[in-house]
C-alpha positions as CSV (number, residue, x, y, z in Angstrom):
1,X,5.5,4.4,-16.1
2,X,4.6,6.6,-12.8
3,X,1.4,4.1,-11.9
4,X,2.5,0.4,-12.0
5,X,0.6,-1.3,-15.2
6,X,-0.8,-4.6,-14.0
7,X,-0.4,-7.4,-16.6
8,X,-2.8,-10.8,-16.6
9,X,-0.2,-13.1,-18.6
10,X,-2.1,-16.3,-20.1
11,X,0.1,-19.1,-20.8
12,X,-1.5,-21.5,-23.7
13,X,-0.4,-25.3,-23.7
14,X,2.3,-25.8,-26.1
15,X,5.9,-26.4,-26.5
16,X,6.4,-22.5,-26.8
17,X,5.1,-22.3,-23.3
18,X,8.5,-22.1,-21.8
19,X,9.3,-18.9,-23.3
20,X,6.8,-17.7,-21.3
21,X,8.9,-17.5,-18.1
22,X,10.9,-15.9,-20.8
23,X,8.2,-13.1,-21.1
24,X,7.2,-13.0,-17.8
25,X,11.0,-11.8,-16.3
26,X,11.2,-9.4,-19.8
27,X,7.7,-7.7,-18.7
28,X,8.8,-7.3,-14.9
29,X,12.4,-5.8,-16.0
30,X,10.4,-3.1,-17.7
31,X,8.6,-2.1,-14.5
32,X,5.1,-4.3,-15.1
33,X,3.5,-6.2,-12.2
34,X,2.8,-9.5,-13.6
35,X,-0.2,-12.3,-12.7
36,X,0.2,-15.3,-14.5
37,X,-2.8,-17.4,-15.8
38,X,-2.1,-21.3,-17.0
39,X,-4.7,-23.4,-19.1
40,X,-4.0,-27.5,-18.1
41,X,-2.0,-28.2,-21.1
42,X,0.4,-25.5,-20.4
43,X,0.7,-27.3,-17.4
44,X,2.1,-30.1,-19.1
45,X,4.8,-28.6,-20.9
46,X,6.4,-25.8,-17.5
47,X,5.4,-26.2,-13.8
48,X,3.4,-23.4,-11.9
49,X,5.6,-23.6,-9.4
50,X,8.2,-21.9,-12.1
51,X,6.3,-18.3,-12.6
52,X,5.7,-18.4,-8.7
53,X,9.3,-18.0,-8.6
54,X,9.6,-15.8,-11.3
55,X,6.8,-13.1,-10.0
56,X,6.8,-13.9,-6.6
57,X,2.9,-14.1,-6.6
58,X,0.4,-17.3,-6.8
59,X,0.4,-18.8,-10.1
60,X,-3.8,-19.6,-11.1
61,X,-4.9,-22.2,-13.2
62,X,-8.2,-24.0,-12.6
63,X,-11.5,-22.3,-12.3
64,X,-12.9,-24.6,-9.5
65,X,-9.6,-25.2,-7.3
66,X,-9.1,-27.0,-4.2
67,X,-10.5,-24.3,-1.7
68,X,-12.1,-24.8,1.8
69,X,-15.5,-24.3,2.5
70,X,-14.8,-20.7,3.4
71,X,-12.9,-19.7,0.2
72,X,-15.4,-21.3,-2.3
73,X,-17.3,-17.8,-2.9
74,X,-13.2,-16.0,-3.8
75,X,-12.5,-19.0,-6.1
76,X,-15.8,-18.8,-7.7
77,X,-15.5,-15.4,-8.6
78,X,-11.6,-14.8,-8.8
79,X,-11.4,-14.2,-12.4
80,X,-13.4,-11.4,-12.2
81,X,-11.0,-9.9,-9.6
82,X,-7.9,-10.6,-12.0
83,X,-10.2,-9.5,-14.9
84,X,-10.7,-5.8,-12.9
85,X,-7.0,-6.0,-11.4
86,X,-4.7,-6.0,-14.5
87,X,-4.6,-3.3,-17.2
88,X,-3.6,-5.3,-20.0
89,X,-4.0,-9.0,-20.9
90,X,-1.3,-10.7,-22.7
91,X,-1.4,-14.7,-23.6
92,X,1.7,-16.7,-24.8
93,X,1.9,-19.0,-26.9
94,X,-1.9,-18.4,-28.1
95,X,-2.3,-21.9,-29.4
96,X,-5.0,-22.1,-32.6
97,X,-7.8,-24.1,-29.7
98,X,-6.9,-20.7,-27.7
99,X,-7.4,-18.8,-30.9
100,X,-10.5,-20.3,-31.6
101,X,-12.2,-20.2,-27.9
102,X,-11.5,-15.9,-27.6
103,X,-12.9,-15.7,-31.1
104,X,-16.0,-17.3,-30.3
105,X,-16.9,-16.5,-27.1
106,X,-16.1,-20.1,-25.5
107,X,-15.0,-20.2,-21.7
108,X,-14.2,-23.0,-20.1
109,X,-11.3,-22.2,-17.4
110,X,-9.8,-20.3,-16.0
111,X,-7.7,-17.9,-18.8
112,X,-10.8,-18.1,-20.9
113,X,-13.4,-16.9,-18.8
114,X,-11.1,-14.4,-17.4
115,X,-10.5,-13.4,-21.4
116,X,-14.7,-12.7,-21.6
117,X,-14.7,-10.7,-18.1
118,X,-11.9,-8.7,-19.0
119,X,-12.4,-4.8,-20.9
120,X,-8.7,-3.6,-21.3
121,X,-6.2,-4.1,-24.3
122,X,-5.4,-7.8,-25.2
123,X,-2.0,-8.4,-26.8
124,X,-1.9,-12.0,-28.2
125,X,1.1,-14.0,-29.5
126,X,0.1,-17.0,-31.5
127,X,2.7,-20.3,-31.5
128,X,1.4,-23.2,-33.4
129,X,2.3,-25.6,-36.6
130,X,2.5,-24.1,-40.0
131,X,0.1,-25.6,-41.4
132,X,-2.1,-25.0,-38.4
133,X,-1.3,-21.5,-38.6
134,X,-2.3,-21.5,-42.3
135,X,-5.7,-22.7,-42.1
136,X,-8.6,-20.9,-43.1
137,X,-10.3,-21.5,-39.1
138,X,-6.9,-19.8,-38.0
139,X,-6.9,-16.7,-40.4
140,X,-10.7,-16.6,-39.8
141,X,-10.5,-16.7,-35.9
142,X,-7.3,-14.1,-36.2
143,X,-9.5,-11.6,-38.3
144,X,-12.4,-11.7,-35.7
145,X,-10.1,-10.8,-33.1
146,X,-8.2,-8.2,-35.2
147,X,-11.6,-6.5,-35.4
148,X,-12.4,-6.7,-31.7
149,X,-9.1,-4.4,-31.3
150,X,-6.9,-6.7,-30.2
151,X,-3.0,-6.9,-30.9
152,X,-1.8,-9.8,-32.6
153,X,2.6,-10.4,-32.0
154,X,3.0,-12.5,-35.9
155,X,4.8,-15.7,-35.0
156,X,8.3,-16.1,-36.6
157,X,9.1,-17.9,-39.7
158,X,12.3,-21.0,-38.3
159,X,12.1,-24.4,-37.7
160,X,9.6,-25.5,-35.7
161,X,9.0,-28.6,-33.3
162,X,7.4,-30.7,-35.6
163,X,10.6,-30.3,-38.2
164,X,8.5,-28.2,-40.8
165,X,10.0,-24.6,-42.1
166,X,7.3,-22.0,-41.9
167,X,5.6,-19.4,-40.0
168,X,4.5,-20.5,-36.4
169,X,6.9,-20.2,-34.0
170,X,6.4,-17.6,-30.9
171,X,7.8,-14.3,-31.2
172,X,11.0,-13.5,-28.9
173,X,10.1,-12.9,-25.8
174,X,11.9,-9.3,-26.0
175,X,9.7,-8.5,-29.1
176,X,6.5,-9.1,-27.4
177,X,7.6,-7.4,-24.1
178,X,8.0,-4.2,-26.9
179,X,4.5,-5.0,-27.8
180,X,3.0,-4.8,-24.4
181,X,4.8,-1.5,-23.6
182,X,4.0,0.2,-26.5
183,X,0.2,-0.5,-25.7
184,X,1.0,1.1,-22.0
185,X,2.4,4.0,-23.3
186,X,0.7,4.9,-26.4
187,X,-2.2,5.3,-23.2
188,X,-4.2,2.0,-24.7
189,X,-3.5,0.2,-20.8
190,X,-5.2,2.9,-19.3
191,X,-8.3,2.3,-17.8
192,X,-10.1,4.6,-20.2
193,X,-9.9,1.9,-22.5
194,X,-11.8,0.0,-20.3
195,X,-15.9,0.0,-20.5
196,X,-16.6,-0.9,-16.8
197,X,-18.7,2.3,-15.9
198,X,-21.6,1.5,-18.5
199,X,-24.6,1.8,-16.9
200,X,-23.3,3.4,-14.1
201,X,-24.0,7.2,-13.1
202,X,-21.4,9.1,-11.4
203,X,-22.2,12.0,-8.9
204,X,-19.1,14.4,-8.4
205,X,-18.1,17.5,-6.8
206,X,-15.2,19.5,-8.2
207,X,-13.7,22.9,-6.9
208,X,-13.7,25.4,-4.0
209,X,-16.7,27.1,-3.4
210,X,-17.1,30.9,-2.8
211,X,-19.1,32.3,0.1
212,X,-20.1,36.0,0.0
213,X,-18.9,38.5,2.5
214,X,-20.1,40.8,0.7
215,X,-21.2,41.8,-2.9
216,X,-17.4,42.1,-4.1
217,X,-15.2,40.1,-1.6
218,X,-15.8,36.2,-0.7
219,X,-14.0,33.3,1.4
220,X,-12.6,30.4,-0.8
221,X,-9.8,28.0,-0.8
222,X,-7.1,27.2,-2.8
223,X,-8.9,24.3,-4.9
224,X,-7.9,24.5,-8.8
225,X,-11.0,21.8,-9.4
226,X,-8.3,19.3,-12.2
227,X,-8.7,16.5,-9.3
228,X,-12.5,16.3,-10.0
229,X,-12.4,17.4,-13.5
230,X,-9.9,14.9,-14.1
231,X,-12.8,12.2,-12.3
232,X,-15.1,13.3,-14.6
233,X,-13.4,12.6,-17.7
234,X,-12.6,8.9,-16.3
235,X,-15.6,8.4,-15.5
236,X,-17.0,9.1,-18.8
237,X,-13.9,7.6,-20.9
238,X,-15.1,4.2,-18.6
239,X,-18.8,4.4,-20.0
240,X,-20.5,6.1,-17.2
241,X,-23.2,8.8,-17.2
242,X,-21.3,11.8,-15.3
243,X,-23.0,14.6,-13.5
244,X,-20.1,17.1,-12.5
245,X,-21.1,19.4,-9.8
246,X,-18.8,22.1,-10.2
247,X,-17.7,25.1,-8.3
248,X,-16.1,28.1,-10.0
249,X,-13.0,27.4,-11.4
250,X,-10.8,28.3,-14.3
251,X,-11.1,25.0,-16.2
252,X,-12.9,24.5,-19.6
253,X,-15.9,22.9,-19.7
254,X,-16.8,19.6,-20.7
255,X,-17.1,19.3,-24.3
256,X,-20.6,18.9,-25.3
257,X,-19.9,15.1,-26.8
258,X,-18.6,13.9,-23.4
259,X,-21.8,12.9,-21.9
260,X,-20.7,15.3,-18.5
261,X,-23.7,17.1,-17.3
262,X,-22.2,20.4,-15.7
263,X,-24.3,22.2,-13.0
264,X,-22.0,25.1,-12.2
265,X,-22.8,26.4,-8.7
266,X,-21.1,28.8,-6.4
267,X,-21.3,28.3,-2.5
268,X,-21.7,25.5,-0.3
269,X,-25.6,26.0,-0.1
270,X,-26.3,25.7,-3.5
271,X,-23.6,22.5,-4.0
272,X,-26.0,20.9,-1.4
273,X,-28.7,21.6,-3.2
274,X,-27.3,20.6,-6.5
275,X,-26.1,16.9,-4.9
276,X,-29.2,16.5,-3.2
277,X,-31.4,17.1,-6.3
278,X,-29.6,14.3,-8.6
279,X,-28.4,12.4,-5.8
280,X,-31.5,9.6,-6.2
281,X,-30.1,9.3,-10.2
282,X,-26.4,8.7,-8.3
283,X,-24.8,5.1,-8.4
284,X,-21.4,6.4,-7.4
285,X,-20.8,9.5,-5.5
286,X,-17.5,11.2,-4.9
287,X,-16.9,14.4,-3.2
288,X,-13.8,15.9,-4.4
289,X,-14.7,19.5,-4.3
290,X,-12.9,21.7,-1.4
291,X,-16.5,23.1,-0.3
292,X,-15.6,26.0,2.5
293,X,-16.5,25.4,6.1
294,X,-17.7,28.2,6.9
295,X,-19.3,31.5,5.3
296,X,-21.4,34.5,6.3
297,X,-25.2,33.5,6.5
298,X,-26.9,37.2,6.1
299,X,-24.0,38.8,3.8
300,X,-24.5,43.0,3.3
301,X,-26.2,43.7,0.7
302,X,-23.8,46.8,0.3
303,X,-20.0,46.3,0.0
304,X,-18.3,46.9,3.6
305,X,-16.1,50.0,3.6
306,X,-13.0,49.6,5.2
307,X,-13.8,52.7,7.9
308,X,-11.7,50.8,11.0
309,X,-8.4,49.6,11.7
310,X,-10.3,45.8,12.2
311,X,-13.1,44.1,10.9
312,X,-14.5,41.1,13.0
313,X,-17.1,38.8,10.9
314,X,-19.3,36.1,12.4
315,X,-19.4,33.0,10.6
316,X,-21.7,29.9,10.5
317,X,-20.8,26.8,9.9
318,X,-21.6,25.2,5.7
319,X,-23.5,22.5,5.3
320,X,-21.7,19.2,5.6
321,X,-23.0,17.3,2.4
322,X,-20.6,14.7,2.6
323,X,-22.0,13.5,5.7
324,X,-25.6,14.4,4.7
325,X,-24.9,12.1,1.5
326,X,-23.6,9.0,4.2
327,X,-27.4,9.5,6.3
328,X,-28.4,8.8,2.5
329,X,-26.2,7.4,0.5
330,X,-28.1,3.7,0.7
331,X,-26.4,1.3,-1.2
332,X,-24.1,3.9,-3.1
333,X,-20.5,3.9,-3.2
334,X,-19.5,6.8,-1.2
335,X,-15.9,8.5,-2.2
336,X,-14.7,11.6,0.2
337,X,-11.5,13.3,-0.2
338,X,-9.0,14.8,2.5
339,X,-6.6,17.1,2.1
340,X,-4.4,17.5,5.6
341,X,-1.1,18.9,6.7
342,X,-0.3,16.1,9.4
343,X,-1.9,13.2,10.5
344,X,-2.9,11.7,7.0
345,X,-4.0,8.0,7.9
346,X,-5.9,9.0,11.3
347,X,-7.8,12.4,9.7
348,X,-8.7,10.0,6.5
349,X,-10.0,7.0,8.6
350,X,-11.4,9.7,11.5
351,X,-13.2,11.3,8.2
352,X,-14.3,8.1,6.4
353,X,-16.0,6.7,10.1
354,X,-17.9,10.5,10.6
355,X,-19.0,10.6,7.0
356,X,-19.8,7.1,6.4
357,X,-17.6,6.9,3.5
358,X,-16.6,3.9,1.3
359,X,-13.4,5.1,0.8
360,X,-11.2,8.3,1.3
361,X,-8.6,10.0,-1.2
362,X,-5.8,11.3,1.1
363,X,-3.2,13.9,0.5
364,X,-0.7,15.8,2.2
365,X,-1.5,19.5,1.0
366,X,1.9,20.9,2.5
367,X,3.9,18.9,-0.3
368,X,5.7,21.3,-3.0
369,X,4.6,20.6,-6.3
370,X,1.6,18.8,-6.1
371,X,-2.1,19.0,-5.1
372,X,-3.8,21.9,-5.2
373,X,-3.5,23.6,-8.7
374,X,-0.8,21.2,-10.2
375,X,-1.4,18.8,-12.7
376,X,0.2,16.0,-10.5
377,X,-1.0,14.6,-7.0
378,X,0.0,11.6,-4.5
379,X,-2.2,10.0,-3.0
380,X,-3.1,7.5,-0.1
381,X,-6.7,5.5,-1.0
382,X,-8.1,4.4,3.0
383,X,-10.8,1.7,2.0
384,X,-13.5,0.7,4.3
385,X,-12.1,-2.7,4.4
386,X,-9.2,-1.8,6.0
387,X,-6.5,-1.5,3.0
388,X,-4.5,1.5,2.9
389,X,-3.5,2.2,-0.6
390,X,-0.5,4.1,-1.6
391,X,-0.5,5.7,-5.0
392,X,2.8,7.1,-6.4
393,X,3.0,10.4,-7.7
394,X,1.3,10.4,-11.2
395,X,-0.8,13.0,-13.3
396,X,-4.5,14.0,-11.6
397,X,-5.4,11.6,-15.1
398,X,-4.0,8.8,-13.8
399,X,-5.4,8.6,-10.5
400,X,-8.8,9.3,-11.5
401,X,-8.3,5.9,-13.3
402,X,-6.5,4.5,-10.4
403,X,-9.2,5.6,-7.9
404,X,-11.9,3.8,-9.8
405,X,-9.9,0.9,-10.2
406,X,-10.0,0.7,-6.7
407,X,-13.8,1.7,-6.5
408,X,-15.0,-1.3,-8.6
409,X,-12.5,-3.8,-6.8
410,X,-14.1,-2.2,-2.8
411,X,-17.4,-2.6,-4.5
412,X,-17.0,-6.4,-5.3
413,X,-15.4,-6.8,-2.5
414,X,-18.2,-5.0,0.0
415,X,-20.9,-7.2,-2.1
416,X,-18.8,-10.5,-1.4
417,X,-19.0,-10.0,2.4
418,X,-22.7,-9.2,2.5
C-alpha cells in the first residue's frame, strides 16, 4: 500500500480478546498503522498497557478520562478525531452486547460512539457462545449490519470456553488480517467510501492557464490539470457539491452524473472572475491550478510576424487570486498549492503566510517521474498549525483523499482553538 491505511481496532470484552494483540501485530506486519480502542470489559480480560506495547501508540478506552482542566475539550471530542483519522474500523471479538449496540445505534463509550462518528468500511469479527450466536437477536442484529455494508469475519466452529461444540469462536487472527487487506485493496479503505463532504461545497482550480500574445501563440506552463481533476473527483466520491474551475487541458470532462460543475476558462483573468463569482457558494476552496504570472495586457489583434532577429514583449503581472481569495476567504478553508525547485518548506510556509492559506500542498517540480503530467506526485502538506506532513509517493487519487483527510482534521482542529 503506497499511502499508510490507518486502522481503528475495537477490542470487545470477552475471553477472545487476547487474540486481539494477536491481530493487532498480524495488521502492523502487513504495513497498517494501528489505534486500538478497548470497551471496560475487554479490560478485564488483556491490559492496555499490552497494545501500547504492541503499536507503540496510546491505547484509548473511556469516553470521559482522567484529563486536566486544559485537555477536557480533546477528550470530549477525541473519538471524532480517531473516527476522521483511521480508514477502516475493525473490532475483535464483536461480543453479541457489541453486536447489538452498532445495530441499534446505542453509544455509550468510547468504541461505540466512535462506531456512530465513523463513515469508512467496518470489518467485524464476532466471538461469542453458541447458543448466543444462534439466537434470533444475534442473526437479527448481524443482518442489520450486513445491510449497512459492513464485513462480517464468521466465527469458527471448535470448542469453545464454556465446553460447548459449535460456531462462536473468533476467527484466526491471520484470517481476519486477510479480511482487512482485502477491503484496502479492493479500494473500499479509501476515503471515497467515506461520506464526510455532504453538505459541503468545494471550490477548485485545475490547470495552467493560457495568456495571449497574440491570436495564435500564448504563454502557459507545464500543468497537465490530473492534480485538481483528481480533487474533484474526491471531493465528489466524499459527498461534496464540486465546482471545478478548470483551465484548458487535455483531460475528459466530468461525467454528467458526478455532480462536478465545470466552468472551463482560459487565462488568469477570467479564472478570477470564475472564483470570485461562486466563491460566496464556496465552503472549501483549493487552488491547485498553475495560473501564469504574468501575460500580455493589450495582446495584437494581428499575429506578430517574425520580421527581427529579437522580439522583446512587456508583460504585466496576473491577478493573484489566491491571495485575493485569503482578503476574502472568511471562515473558508483555504488550500494553495506550491510547486518549487529548492527551498520547499520555507517557499510553502513563505506562501501560506502571504496568501493567508489554511494549508499548502508542496512539491518539488525538479523530481523525475512525478508532478507535472504524471499520474503520481509526493507531496509535503504545511498546515497552519504548524505540522508539516509528509506524504509518500502515491497516485494524484490517493492524495486527493489524503489531502482532505488532512483538511477535515486542520478544520477541527482550527475550530477547537477558537
Amino acid at each position: 500500500m503506497p499511502v499508510t491505511t490507518n486502522v481503528a481496532l475495537g477490542v470487545g470484552g470477552g475471553i477472545a480478546a487476547y487474540k486481539a494483540a494477536e491481530l493487532a501485530r498480524a495488521l502492523m506486519e502487513r504495513g497498517f498503522s494501528v489505534q486500538v480502542l478497548m470497551t471496560r470489559s475487554a479490560e478485564e480480560f488483556v491490559r492496555p498497557l499490552t497494545f501500547a506495547a504492541l503499536t507503540g501508540r496510546k491505547v484509548l478506552t473511556h469516553l470521559f478520562g482522567a484529563v486536566s482542566p486544559e485537555d477536557t475539550l480533546d477528550s470530549a471530542i477525541e473519538h471524532i478525531r480517531v473516527a476522521q483519522e483511521n480508514q477502516i474500523l475493525v473490532i475483535a471479538p464483536a461480543t453479541a452486547d457489541l453486536l447489538a449496540k452498532l445495530a441499534h445505534g446505542m453509544a455509550d463509550d468510547f468504541l461505540t460512539t466512535t462506531y456512530l462518528a465513523f463513515t469508512g468500511p467496518v470489518v467485524l469479527a464476532p466471538a461469542m457462545n453458541t447458543n448466543m450466536w444462534n439466537h434470533a437477536a444475534t442473526q437479527e442484529n448481524l443482518r442489520i449490519l450486513r445491510a449497512r455494508g459492513h464485513v462480517i469475519v464468521e466465527p469458527d466452529e471448535g470448542i469453545l470456553a464454556c465446553g460447548i461444540v459449535g460456531p462462536g469462536r473468533l476467527a484466526e487472527p491471520e484470517v481476519i488480517a486477510q479480511a482487512v487487506s482485502e477491503v484496502a485493496l479492493s479500494g473500499a479503505n479509501r476515503a471515497s467510501a467515506k461520506r464526510d463532504l455532504e453538505g459541503e461545497t468545494v471550490l477548485i482550480t485545475a490547470g495552467p492557464t493560457q495568456e495571449p500574445l497574440d491570436p495564435v501563440r500564448y504563454l502557459s506552463n507545464r500543468s497537465s490539470g490530473k492534480m485538481g481533476y483528481a480533487l474533484a473527483e474526491a471531493a465528489s466520491e466524499r459527498g461534496a457539491r464540486v465546482i471545478l474551475v478548470s483551465g484548458p487541458v487535455t483531460l475528459a470532462a466530468p461525467a454528467l452524473s458526478s455532480g462536478i460543475e465545470l466552468i472551463p476558462v482560459r487565462t488568469a483573468v477570467e479564472m478570477r472572475q470564475a472564483v470570485m463569482d461562486h466563491l460566496e457558494q464556496a465552503t472549501l476552496v483549493i487552488k491547485a491550478a498553475a495560473v501564469a504570472d504574468y501575460h500580455r495586457a493589450n495582446p495584437p489583434q494581428q499575429k506578430v510576424k517574425k520580421t527581427a532577429a529579437r522580439l522583446s514583449l512587456e508583460l504585466d503581472p496576473t491577478p493573484d487570486i489566491l491571495a485575493e481569495v485569503g482578503r476574502k476567504k472568511g471562515d473558508r478553508l483555504l488550500v494553495g498549492f506550491a510547486a518549487e525547485t529548492e527551498n520547499l518548506i520555507e517557499e510553502a510556509r513563505r506562501k501560506m503566510q502571504s496568501k493567508n492559506c489554511d494549508m499548502v500542498v508542496a512539491n518539488l517540480v525538479s523530481q523525475p517521474g512525478i508532478g507535472f503530467d504524471s499520474d503520481e506526485n509526493e507531496v509535503t502538506l504545511v498546515l497552519r498549525t504548524g505540522e508539516t506532513i509528509p506524504v509518500e509517493r502515491a497516485s494524484k487519487s490517493a492524495i486527493a483523499h489524503r489531502i482532505f483527510d488532512e483538511m477535515i482534521k486542520l478544520r477541527l482542529a482550527l475550530h477547537s482553538a477558537q
